[in-house]
Every structure is written in structure tokens, then in C-alpha cells.
LUMKOLTOR-33263 format. One record per residue (C-alpha): residue in three letters; z, x, y. Coordinates in steps of 0.25 Angstrom, whole numbers, padded with zeros to 4 digits, always signed. Example, Ala and Ser with C-alpha at 12.3 -4.5 7.8 and 13.67 -1.06 7.14 Angstrom:
NODE  rest     up   east  north
NODE   Ala  +0031  +0049  -0018
NODE   Ser  +0029  +0055  -0004
//
This chain:
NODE  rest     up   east  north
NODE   Unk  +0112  +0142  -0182
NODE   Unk  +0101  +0140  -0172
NODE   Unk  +0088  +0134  -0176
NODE   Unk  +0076  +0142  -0175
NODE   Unk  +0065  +0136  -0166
NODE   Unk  +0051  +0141  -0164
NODE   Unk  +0044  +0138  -0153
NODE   Unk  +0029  +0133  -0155
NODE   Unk  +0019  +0140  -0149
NODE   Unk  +0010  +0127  -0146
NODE   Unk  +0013  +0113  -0147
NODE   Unk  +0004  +0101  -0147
NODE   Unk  +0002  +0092  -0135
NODE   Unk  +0014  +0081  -0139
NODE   Unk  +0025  +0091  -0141
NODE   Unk  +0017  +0098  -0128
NODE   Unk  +0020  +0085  -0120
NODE   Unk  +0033  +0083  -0126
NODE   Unk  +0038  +0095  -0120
NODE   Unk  +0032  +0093  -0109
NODE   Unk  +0037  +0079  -0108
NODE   Unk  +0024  +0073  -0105
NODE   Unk  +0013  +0066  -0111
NODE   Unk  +0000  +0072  -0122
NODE   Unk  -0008  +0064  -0113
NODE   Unk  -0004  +0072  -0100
NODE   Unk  -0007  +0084  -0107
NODE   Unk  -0019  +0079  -0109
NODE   Unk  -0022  +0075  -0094
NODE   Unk  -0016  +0087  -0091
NODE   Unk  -0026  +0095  -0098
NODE   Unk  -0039  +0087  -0093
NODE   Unk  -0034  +0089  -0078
NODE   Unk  -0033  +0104  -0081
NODE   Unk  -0018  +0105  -0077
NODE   Unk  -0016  +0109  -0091
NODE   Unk  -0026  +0119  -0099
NODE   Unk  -0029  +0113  -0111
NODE   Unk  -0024  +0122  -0123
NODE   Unk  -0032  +0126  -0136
NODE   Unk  -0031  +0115  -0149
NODE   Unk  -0024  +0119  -0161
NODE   Unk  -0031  +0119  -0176
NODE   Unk  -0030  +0105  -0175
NODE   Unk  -0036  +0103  -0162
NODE   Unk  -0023  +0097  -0155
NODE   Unk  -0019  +0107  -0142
NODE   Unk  -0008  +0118  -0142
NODE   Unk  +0000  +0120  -0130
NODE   Unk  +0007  +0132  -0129
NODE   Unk  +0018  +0137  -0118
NODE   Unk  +0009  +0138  -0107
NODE   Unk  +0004  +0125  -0108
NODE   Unk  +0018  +0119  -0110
NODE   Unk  +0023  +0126  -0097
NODE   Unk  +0010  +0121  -0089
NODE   Unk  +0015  +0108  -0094
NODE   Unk  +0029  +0107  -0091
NODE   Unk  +0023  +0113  -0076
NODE   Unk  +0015  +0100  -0076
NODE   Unk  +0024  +0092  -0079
NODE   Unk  +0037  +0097  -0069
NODE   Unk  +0027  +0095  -0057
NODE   Unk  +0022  +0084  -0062
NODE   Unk  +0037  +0077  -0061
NODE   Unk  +0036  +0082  -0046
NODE   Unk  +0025  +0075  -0042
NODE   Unk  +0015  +0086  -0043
NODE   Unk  +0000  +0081  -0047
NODE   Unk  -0010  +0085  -0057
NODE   Unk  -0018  +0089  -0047
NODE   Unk  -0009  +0097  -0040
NODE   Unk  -0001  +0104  -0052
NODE   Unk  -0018  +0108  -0056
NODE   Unk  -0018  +0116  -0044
NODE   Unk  -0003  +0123  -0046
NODE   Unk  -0008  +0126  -0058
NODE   Unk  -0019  +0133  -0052
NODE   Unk  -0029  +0123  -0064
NODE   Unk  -0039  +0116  -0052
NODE   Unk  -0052  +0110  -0056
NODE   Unk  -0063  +0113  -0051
NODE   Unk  -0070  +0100  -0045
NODE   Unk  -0083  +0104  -0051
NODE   Unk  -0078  +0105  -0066
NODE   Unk  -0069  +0108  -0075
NODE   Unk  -0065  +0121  -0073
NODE   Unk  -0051  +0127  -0068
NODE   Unk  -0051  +0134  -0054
NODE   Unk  -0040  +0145  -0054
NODE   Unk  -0028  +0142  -0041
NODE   Unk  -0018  +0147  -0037
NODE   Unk  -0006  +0139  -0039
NODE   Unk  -0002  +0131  -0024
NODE   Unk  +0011  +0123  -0029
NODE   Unk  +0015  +0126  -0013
NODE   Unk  +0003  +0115  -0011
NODE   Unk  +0005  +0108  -0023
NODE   Unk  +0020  +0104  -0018
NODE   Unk  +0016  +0101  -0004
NODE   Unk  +0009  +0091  -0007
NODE   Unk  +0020  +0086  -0018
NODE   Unk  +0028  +0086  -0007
NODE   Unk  +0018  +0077  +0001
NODE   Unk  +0016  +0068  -0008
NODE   Unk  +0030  +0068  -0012
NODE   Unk  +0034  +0063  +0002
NODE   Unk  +0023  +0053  +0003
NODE   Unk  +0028  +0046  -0009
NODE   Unk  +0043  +0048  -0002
NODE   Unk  +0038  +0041  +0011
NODE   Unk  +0031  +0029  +0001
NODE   Unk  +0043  +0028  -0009
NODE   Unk  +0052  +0025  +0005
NODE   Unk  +0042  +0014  +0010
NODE   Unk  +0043  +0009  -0003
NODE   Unk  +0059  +0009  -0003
NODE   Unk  +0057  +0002  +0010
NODE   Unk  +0048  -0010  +0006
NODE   Unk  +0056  -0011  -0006
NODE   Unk  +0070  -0013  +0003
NODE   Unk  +0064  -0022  +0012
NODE   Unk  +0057  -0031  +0000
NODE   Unk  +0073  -0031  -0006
NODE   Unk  +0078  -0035  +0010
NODE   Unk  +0067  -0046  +0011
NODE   Unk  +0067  -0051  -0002
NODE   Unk  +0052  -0055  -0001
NODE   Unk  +0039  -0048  -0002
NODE   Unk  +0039  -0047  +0014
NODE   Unk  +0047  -0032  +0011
NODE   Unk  +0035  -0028  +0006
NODE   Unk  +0029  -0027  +0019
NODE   Unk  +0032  -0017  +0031
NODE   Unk  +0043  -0017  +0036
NODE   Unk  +0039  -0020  +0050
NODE   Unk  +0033  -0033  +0045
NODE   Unk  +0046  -0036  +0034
NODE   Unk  +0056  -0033  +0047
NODE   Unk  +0048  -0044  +0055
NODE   Unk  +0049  -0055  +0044
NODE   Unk  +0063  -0052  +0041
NODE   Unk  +0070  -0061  +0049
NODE   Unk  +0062  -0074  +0041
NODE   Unk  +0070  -0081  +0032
NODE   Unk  +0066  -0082  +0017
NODE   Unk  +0055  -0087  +0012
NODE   Unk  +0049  -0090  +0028
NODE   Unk  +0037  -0080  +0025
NODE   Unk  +0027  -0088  +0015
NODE   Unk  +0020  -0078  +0004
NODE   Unk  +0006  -0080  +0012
NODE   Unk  +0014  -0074  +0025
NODE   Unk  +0018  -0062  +0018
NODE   Unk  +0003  -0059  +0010
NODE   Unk  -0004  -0061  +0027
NODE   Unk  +0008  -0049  +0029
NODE   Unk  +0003  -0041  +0018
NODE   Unk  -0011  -0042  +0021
NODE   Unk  -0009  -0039  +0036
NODE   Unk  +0000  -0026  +0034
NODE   Unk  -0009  -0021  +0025
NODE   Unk  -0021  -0023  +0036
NODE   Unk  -0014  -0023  +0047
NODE   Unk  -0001  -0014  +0044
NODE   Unk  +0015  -0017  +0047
NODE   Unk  +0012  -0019  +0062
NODE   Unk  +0002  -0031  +0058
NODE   Unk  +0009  -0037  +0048
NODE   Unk  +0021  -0037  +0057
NODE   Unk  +0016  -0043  +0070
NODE   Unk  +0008  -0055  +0059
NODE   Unk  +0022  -0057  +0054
NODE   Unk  +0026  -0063  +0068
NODE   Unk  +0017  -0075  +0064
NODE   Unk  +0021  -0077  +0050
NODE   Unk  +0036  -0078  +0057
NODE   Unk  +0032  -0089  +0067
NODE   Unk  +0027  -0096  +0055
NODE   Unk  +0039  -0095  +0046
NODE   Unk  +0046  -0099  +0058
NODE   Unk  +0038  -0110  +0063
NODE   Unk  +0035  -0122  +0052
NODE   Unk  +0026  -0129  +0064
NODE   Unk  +0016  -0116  +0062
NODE   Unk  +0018  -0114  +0048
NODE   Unk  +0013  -0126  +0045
NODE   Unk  +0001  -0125  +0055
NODE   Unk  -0001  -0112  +0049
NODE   Unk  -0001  -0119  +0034
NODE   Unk  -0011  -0131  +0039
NODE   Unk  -0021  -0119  +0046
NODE   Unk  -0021  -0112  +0035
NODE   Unk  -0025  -0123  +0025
NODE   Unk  -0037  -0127  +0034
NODE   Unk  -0042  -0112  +0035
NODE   Unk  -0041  -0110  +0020
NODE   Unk  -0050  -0124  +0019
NODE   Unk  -0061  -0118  +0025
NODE   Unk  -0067  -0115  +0012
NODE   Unk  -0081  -0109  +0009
NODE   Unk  -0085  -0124  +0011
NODE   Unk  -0081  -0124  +0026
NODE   Unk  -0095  -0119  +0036
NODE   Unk  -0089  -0107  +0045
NODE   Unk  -0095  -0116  +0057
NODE   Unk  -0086  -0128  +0050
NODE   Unk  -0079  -0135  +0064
NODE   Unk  -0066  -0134  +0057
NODE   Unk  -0068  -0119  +0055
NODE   Unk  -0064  -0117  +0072
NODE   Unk  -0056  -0129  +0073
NODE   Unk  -0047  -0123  +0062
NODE   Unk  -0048  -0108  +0070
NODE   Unk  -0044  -0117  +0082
NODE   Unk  -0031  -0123  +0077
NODE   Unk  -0029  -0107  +0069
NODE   Unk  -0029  -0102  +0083
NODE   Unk  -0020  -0110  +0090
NODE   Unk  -0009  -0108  +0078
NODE   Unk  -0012  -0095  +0081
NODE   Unk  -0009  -0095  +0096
NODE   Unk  +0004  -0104  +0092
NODE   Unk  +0009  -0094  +0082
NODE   Unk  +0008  -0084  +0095
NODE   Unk  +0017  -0092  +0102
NODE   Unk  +0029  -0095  +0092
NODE   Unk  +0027  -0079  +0091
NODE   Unk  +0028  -0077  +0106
NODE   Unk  +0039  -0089  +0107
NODE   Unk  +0047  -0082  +0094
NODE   Unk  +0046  -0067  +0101
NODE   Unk  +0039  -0061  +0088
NODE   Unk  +0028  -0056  +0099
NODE   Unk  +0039  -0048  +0106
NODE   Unk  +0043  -0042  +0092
NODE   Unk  +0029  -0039  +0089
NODE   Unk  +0030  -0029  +0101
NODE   Unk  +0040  -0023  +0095
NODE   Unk  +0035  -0020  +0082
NODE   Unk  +0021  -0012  +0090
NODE   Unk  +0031  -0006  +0096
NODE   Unk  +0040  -0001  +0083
NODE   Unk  +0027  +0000  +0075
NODE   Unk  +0023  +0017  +0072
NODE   Unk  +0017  +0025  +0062
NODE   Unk  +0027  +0025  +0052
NODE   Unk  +0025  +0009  +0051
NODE   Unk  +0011  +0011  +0050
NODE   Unk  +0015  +0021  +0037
NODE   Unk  +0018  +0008  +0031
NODE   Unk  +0005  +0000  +0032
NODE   Unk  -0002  +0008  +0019
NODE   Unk  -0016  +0004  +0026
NODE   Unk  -0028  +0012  +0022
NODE   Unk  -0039  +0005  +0029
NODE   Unk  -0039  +0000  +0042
NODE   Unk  -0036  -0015  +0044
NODE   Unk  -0051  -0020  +0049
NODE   Unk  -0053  -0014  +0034
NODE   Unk  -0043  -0020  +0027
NODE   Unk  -0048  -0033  +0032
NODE   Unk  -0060  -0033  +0028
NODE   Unk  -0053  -0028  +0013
NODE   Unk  -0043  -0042  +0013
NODE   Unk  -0049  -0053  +0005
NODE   Unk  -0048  -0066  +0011
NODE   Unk  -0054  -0077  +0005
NODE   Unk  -0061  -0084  +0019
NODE   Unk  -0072  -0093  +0019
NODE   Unk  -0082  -0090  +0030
NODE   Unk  -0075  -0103  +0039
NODE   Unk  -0062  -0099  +0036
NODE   Unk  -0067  -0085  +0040
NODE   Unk  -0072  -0091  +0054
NODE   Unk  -0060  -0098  +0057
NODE   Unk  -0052  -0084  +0055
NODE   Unk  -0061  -0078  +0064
NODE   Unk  -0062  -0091  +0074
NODE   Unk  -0047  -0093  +0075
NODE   Unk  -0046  -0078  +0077
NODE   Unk  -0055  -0076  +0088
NODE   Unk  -0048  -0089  +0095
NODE   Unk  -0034  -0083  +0093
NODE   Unk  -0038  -0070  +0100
NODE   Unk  -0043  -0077  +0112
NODE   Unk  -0033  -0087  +0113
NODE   Unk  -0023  -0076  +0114
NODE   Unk  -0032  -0069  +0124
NODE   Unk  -0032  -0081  +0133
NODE   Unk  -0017  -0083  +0132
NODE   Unk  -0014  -0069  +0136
NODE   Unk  -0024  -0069  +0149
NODE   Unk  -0017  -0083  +0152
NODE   Unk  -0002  -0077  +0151
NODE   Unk  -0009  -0064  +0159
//
């Protein structure tokens, strides 16, 4: 003997959402985005939804589970808002455009999941947070041994992929390679350093040891050049302008371009320490300008 079950006609938004298999409160959304009408209130003010609504439902929540947006099942539904108001525009269903851009956005977030895979692989191959960054800069750095790169080395790599992208960060890493391999400029690099970051705000911009510090800064820099040259990091420099494309540049996730994301990095400079950047800067560039007429 089979029982006898009787359908209701309407049921209340729990057992609405339990069939459903979502939530009250997405109904709820759903019915203050207009994706889902809302239905007439039962004697004791709760809502009734009947089959229709449970179909629209279930609709809603099959394209949900394949990506589809609100916004976009709103139009499939042909339920639009109008900008101005409130009120429902009538539309002719276009799933045709709903699923093209489902398919867009689908294959974007394929492209994004693969870098991810990616930088995850190479962060389990170096075992430090150097696998994090591109792999044009990761590849460079690769042949150091553990623990050559300090923490500072690999924040001064972050920042300058970010402004500057993978090409950037990779010709910088040529310095940061010398100077795991060369304790002589490590330690003039530690002792320079120190005597910038003590030109407090108590230090006058025109202080005499604001351009005798950029002094001895651009001469460390003109020595760092030649262990570069002397270790042929500059020929692999070459190379990796050479390799460098577009789909590298893919990698870079830079919005702005770098003279703007400059002016967004916080340092915390004082007006002399800010000279000397400037000062040792500008002596650098003509240094290297004199040394390439003189090898001309």
C-alpha cells in the first residue's frame, strides 16, 4: 500500500529555500534586486510561493552554479531595472550574450588560476617568498644559495616589480647578486645605509655630510657596476630585453604607470636623506655618462 501524498499549493520561504537548496535570506536578495517577483502574503502575513516562483528559483540557482551573475540572469529573465526607478522594463531574453561573456570571464579566470598555479610551483621549488615574484626575476636569483638574499632584498624586489614590472625587478636583481656574493660590498652597502638612515629630520638638507654621504653612495654604485660587468650579469641583462614580450608584461598586474606609483610608495625620508637620494643620483648618471664617452 502506497501512501497518498498531496502536494501543497504554496509553501512558505524555508521550505521554499530548502527545495531550492539555498538560503531565506537569498530569497530575500533576490526579491529586492528584482530577479525574483515578490509573491502575495498569506493571512498571517508570511509569503506563499507557488510553482512558478519555485521553478524561477531553481533557474536561479542552476546558473548561478555556472558562473552566471545576478545581473546578467536579470536580463535573461527579460526583469531589467530601469535606471531612473524601480520599475521593470520588458526584454527579450539574450542568454546567446549572457553566455559569451560567461565564457569571457570564464577564460580570464582560467588564464589567472594558471599564473596562480604557477607562482605556487615556483614558491614550493624555491622554498622562500622569492617564488612569489615573476618568474623572470625568481629564475635570475635561483642559482643563490639559501638564505643569500636578506628579507630587505626581497621587499626592494617587490616594490620594484610592482613600479617597475618583471623587467625591472630583474635587471635590479643583478645588484642584489653581487652583493650576496660579495661580503667586501655587503658590508659597504650595510655601513652606507646606516649613515643615510641617520640623516634624521635633525640633519639641514645643505648639512656637509648630506653630499659627502651621496659622494661615497656613488662611488659604491659605480663599484657595484663593475663586479657586475667583471661577473657578466650585464651580458645577461641583454638577454633578458631580448626574451622580455608582452605576455611577461601580462604578469606585472600594474594599473598606474610607474612615475604614479612612485609618487603612491611611502618612504619615510627626511628632506637631507631626500637630497642625498637625489644628489648621489644625479652623480651616478654623470659618472656613467663620463665612463661611456671615455670607453667611446
Amino acid at each position: 500500500m502506497y501512501p497518498s501524498l498531496t502536494p501543497p499549493r504554496q509553501v512558505k520561504i524555508g521550505d521554499a529555500a530548502a527545495f531550492a537548496g539555498i538560503t531565506p535570506r537569498a530569497i530575500r536578495h533576490y526579491h529586492e534586486i528584482g530577479l525574483l517577483p515578490e509573491p502575495e502574503r498569506g493571512g498571517d502575513g508570511r509569503r506563499r510561493y507557488g510553482y512558478d516562483d519555485m521553478t524561477r528559483l531553481l533557474w536561479i540557482r542552476k546558473m548561478a552554479d555556472a558562473g552566471i551573475s545576478l545581473d546578467d540572469m536579470r536580463a535573461a529573465f527579460g526583469e531589467a531595472r530601469d535606471e531612473a526607478g524601480d520599475e521593470a522594463l520588458d526584454q527579450a531574453p539574450d542568454i546567446e550574450s549572457v553566455l559569451s561573456r560567461l565564457e569571457e570571464t570564464l577564460a580570464a579566470q582560467e588564464a589567472a588560476i594558471k599564473r596562480r598555479r604557477a607562482a605556487v610551483q615556483r614558491l614550493q621549488a624555491v622554498g622562500s617568498p622569492l617564488g612569489l615574484l615573476s618568474e623572470l626575476v625568481t629564475g635570475r636569483l635561483s642559482h643563490l644559495p639559501p638564505g643569500a638574499l636578506r628579507p630587505s632584498d626581497l621587499d626592494a624586489l617587490l616594490v620594484t616589480e610592482r613600479i617597475f614590472g618583471p623587467l625591472g625587478a630583474a635587471i635590479q636583481a643583478g645588484t642584489f647578486i653581487v652583493l650576496a656574493t660579495h661580503p667586501d660590498l655587503r658590508a659597504e652597502e650595510d655601513r652606507l645605509e646606516a649613515a643615510e638612515a641617520a640623516l634624521d629630520d635633525g640633519v639641514e638638507p645643505d648639512d656637509p655630510r648630506v653630499e659627502e654621504l651621496a659622494v661615497q653612495r656613488c662611488a659604491h654604485q659605480m663599484a657595484l657596476n663593475q663586479a657586475i660587468e667583471a661577473a657578466g650579469l650585464d651580458a645577461a641583462e641583454e638577454k633578458i630585453f631580448e626574451i622580455y614580450d608582452a605576455d611577461l608584461k601580462g604578469e606585472e598586474g600594474t594599473e598606474m604607470s610607474a612615475a604614479a606609483a612612485i609618487t603612491k610608495m611611502p618612504y619615510d625620508f627626511s628632506p637631507a636623506r631626500m637630497r642625498c637620494v637625489e644628489l648621489a643620483g644625479r652623480l651616478f648618471g654623470e659618472a656613467l655618462a663620463d665612463a661611456h664617452s671615455t670607453d667611446s
